[in-house]
N, C-alpha and C positions, 0 to 999 in steps of 0.2 A: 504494500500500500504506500500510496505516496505520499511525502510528510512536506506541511508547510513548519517558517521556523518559526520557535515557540510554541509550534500545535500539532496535533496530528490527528486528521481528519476522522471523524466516526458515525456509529449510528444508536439507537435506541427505542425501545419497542414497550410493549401496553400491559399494564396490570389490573388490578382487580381490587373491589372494595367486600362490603358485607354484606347487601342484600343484590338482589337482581332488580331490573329497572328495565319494566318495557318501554319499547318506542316505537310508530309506526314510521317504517321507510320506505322500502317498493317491495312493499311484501305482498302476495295475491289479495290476502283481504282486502289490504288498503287503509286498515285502521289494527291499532294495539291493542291486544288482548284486552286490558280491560276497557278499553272504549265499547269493545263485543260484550264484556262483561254485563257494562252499565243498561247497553241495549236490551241484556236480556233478562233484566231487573233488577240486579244487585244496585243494592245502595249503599256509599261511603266514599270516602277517597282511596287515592292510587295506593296510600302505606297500608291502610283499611284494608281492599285486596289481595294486596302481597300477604297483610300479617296472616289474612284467611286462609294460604295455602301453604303455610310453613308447616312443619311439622314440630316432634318435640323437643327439638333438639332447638327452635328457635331459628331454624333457615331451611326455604324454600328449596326442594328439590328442583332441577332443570327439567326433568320427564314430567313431572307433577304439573309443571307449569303447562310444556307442549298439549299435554292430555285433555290440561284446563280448557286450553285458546280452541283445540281442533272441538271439542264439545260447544263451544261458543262460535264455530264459523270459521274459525281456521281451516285454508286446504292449502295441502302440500307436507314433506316430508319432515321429519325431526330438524335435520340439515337445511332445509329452508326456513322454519323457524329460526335458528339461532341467526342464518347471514339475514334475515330481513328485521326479525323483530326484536333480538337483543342488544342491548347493551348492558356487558354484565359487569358489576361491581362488587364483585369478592375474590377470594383467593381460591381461585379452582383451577384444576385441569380444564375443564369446557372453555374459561374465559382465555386461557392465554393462548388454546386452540386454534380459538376464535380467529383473534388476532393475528395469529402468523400467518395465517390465510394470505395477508396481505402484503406480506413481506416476501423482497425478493434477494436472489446473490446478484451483483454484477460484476462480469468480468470482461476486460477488456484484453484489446494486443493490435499489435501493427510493429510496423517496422521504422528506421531511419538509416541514417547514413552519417557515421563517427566520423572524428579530425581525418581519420586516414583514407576515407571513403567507405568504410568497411560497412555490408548491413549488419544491423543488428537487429535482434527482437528485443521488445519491448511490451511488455503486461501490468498490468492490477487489479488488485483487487475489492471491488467497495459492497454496499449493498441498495437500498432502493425499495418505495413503496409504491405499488397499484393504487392510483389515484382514481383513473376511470378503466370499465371495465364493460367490454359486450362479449358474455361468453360464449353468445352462440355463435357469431360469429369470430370469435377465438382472438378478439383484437382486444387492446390492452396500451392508459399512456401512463406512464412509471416516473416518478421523481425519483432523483439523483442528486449529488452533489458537483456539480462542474469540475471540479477536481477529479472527479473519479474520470469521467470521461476524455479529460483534457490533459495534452504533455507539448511543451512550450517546443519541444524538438522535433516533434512531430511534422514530416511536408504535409502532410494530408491538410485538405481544406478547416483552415481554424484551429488546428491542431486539435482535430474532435479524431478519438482512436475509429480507427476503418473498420475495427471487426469489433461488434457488441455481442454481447452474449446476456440472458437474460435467466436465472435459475427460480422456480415457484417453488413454495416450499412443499417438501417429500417427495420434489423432484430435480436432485440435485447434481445426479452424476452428468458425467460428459454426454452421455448420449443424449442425454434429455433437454439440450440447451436451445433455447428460442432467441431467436436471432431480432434482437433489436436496433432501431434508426434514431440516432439524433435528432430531433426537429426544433430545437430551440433552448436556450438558458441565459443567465448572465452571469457573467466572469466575479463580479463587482460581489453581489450576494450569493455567491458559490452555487445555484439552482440549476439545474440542466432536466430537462424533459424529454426521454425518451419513446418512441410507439414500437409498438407490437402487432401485426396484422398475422391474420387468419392463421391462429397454434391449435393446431388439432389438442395437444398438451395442454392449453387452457382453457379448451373444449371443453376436455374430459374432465378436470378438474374441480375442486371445489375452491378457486380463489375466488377473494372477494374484495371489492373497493374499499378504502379504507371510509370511517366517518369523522369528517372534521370538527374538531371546535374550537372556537376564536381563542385568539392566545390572547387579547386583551384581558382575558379572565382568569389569568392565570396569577396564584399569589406563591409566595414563599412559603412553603410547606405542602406546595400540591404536591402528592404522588403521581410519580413519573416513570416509566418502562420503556427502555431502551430492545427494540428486537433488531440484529443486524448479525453482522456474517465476521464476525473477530480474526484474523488473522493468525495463524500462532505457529513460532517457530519450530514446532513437530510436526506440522501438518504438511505430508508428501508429495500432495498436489491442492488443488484449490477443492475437488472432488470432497478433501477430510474437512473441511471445513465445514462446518456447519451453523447456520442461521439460528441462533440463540437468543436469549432476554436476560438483563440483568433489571434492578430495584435501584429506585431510589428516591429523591425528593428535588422540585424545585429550590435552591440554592437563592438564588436574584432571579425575577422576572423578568428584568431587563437592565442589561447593560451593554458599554461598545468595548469591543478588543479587538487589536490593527492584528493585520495575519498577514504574514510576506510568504511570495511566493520566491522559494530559491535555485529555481530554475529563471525567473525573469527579470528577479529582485524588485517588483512590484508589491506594492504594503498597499491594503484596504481595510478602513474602520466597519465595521462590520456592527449592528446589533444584532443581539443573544439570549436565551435563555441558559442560564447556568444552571448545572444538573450535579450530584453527587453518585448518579448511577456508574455502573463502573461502565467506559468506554473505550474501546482498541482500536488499534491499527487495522482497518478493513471494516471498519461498523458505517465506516463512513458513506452517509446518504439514505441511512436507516429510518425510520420513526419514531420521534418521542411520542409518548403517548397519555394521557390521563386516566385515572380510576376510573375513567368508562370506557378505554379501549378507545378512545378518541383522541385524533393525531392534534397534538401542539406544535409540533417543529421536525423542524428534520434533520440531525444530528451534525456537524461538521467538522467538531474539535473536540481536545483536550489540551491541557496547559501538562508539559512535558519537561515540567524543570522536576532534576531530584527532589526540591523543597517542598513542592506541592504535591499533593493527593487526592482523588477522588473530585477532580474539580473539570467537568467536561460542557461542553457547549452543543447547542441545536438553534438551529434559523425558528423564529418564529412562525407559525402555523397562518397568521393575515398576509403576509410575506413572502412565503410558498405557495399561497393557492395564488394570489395576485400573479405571482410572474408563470404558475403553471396555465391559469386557465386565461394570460395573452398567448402563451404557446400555442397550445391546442386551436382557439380560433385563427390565429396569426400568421401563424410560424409552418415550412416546411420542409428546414432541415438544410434547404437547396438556396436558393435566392433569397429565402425571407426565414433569417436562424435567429435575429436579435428582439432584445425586447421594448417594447417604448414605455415609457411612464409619463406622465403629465409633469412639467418642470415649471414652476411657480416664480422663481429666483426671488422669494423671500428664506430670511434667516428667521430662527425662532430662538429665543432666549424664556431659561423657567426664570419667574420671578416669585415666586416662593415654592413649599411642599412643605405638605404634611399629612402623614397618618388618620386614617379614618377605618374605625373598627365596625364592622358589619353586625350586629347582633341578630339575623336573619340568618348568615350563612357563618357563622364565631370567625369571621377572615378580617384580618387587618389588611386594606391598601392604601396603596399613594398615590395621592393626589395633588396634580403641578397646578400651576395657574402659567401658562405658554403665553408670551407676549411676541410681537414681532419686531426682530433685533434688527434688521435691515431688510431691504427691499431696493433689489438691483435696479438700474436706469434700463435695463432692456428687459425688466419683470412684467409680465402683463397684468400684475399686481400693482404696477407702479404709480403714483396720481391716486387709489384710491384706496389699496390700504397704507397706515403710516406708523411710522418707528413707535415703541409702543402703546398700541392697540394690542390689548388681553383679546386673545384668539376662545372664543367659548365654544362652538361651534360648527361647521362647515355642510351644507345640504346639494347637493346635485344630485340629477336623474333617480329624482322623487325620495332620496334617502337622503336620515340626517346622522352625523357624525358629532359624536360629542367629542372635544375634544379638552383630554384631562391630564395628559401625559406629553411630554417632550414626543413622543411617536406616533401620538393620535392622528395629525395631519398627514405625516407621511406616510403610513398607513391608508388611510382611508381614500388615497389618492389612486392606490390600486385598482381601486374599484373604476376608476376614469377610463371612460374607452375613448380612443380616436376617431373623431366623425361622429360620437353618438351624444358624448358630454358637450353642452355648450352654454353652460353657466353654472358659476359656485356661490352660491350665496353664501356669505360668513358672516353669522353671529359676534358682533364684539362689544367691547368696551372701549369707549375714547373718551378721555378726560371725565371720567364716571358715568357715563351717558351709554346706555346701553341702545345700540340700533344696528342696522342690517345694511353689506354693500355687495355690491354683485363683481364679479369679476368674469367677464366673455373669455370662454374658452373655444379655438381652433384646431384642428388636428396638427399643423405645425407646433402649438405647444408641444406635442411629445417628443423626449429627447430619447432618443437612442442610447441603451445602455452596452455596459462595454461586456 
């Protein structure tokens, strides 16, 4: 696996809480067990439900449950139950099952040509989450980390590796490798998205798309699951390797750490979530995940000095879907691989923070008050927002964005498409005057990322 200095790239995957917790997703019914429940007269709430099918032990059997739904309107198999309408929060075998479902290995190779002209081969090894997923037609697009797929020495076009290789979990050896295409990522937030078309292999399969939830929610003390593909110097070929989970806890919800690449000597500040699960060489590109099995971030580092321990990093979960799903419409690999985001050319500066303890959910966060530090002369911001103006807000294309954190805006700008957004209205404060100013957006705003 290939190592940035100071870091070395990884992955991490989903764990489990203490009770089970339906959800409806695109499961044949269309609705959650107990929404059929309520239909078919039970009265109470969602815990009410659960508590009525525990047993004496104080927790819900997983068959208890399927047995429950298919008498209530469920059709389809045990296995379709769990990929449509669970999200499980305990410590079981079913939940981390689940989970790997979605986890993938990836390896790469290709070749170059050393000082002396000589070829050489060239490989790594990372790993990778099924984001989207049509299994009957056996196509599949996969998050990764740009590092995994990328070698600076490389001629190949962008120095994206020529030959991908794709492993689903429980099927991992050589012969069962599915051949994946680069179609887009950015260098800058280490994100690379790869497709998968018509795998007889994930045909046959039981993979499944992962379920996202906003990392804005994420506090210091979530539980966190790292599943990826660890690297390890016993391991004979990439075949011994195996797709794995380690445990752990959010660390910091967000912070920034510069990452140099030393193959280009290129340093980028990067935001993070910082994780205590344990993280290796070759996790890189995995899924963090939350006590519902629901992807936060996607794994990139670890801090690699002897002094430190147990201190690893994942890209935020608003952040990866943002640049995954401009790929997917966007992007195809050939002509059109980069990604655009909407560029503002204002600064934001916090002007204070403090702690607010949640007595609904016992979570302490923090909360900034974002004012705006400057605003460029070629900003299309410029003339109508001004040096600080407290940023509260931000609304386009019918959604509104609160914004409470140093990363609220840039965040929320993900969501900006080109050609579709064409106005931001922002909630602010000027000289204590709370009022509203619109800023006209063009598809020329978006700047191409590197």
């Amino acid at each position: 696996m290939k190592k940035r200095q100071l870091f070395i790239i990884s992955t991490v995957l989903v764990f489990v809480l203490l009770c089970v917790f339906l959800v409806a997703c695109d499961g044949k019914a269309g609705k959650s067990a107990y929404e059929l429940a309520v239909e078919q007269g039970f009265e109470g709430s969602l815990d009410e439900w659960l508590d009525s099918l525990k047993g004496n032990d104080g927790i819900a059997d997983v068959s208890q449950l399927y047995s429950k739904a298919v008498q209530e309107g469920f059709e389809g198999s045990y296995l379709d139950f769990l990929n449509s309408y669970l999200t499980l929060n305990s410590n079981s075998q079913v939940a981390a099952n689940v989970a790997l479902l979605s986890a993938v290995k990836v390896v790469v190779s290709d070749y170059y040509s050393n000082y002396w002209g000589q070829k050489k081969e060239v490989s790594a090894i990372g790993s990778g989450v099924i984001y989207k997923l049509n299994k009957d037609a056996g196509d599949a697009y996969i998050i990764t980390n740009y590092h995994v797929v990328y070698n600076a020495n490389l001629s190949s076009k962008g120095g994206i590796y020529s030959d991908i290789k794709v492993f689903i979990y429980g099927y991992e050896s050589e012969s069962q490798a599915i051949t994946a295409k680069y179609i887009g990522g950015a260098y800058d937030y280490d994100i690379a998205i790869l497709k998968v078309q018509d795998s007889d292999i994930i045909k046959n399969s039981n993979a499944r798309a992962v379920d996202v939830a906003s990392s804005k929610d994420i506090v210091a003390g979530t539980t966190c699951i790292a599943v990826g593909n660890p690297a390890t110097s016993t391991a004979s070929s990439y075949s011994d390797i195996k797709i794995s989970v380690t445990q752990g806890v959010v660390s910091v919800d967000s912070e920034n750490v510069s990452v140099g690449d030393t193959s280009t000597g290129y340093t980028v500040s990067t935001r993070v979530i910082r994780v205590d699960a344990a993280i290796n060489s070759g996790n890189s590109g995995g899924g963090l995940y939350n006590s519902k099995g629901q992807l936060i971030g996607i794994v990139n580092a670890k801090a690699s000095s002897t002094s430190i321990e147990n201190m690893g990093y994942a890209i935020p979960s608003d952040v990866v879907v943002g640049i995954a799903d401009y790929a997917i419409a966007s992007c195809d690999g050939e002509d059109n691989r980069y990604i655009k985001k909407l560029y503002l050319g204002i600064g934001g500066v916090i002007n204070s923070s403090k702690s607010v303890y949640d007595t609904s959910s016992y979570t302490v966060k923090l909360v900034e008050e974002i004012a705006v530090g400057e605003v460029s002369d070629d900003s299309i911001a410029s003339g109508i927002l001004q040096e600080g103006d407290i940023l509260n807000a931000v609304e386009f294309d019918g959604k509104k964005y609160e914004i409470t954190r140093s990363y609220s805006l840039p965040d929320s700008l993900w969501n900006a498409k080109a050609g579709v957004t064409a106005l931001l209205k922002f909630y602010i404060t000027r000289n204590s005057e709370d009022m509203t100013v619109e800023v006209a957006v063009t598809a020329e705003n978006f700047a191409q990322l590197k």
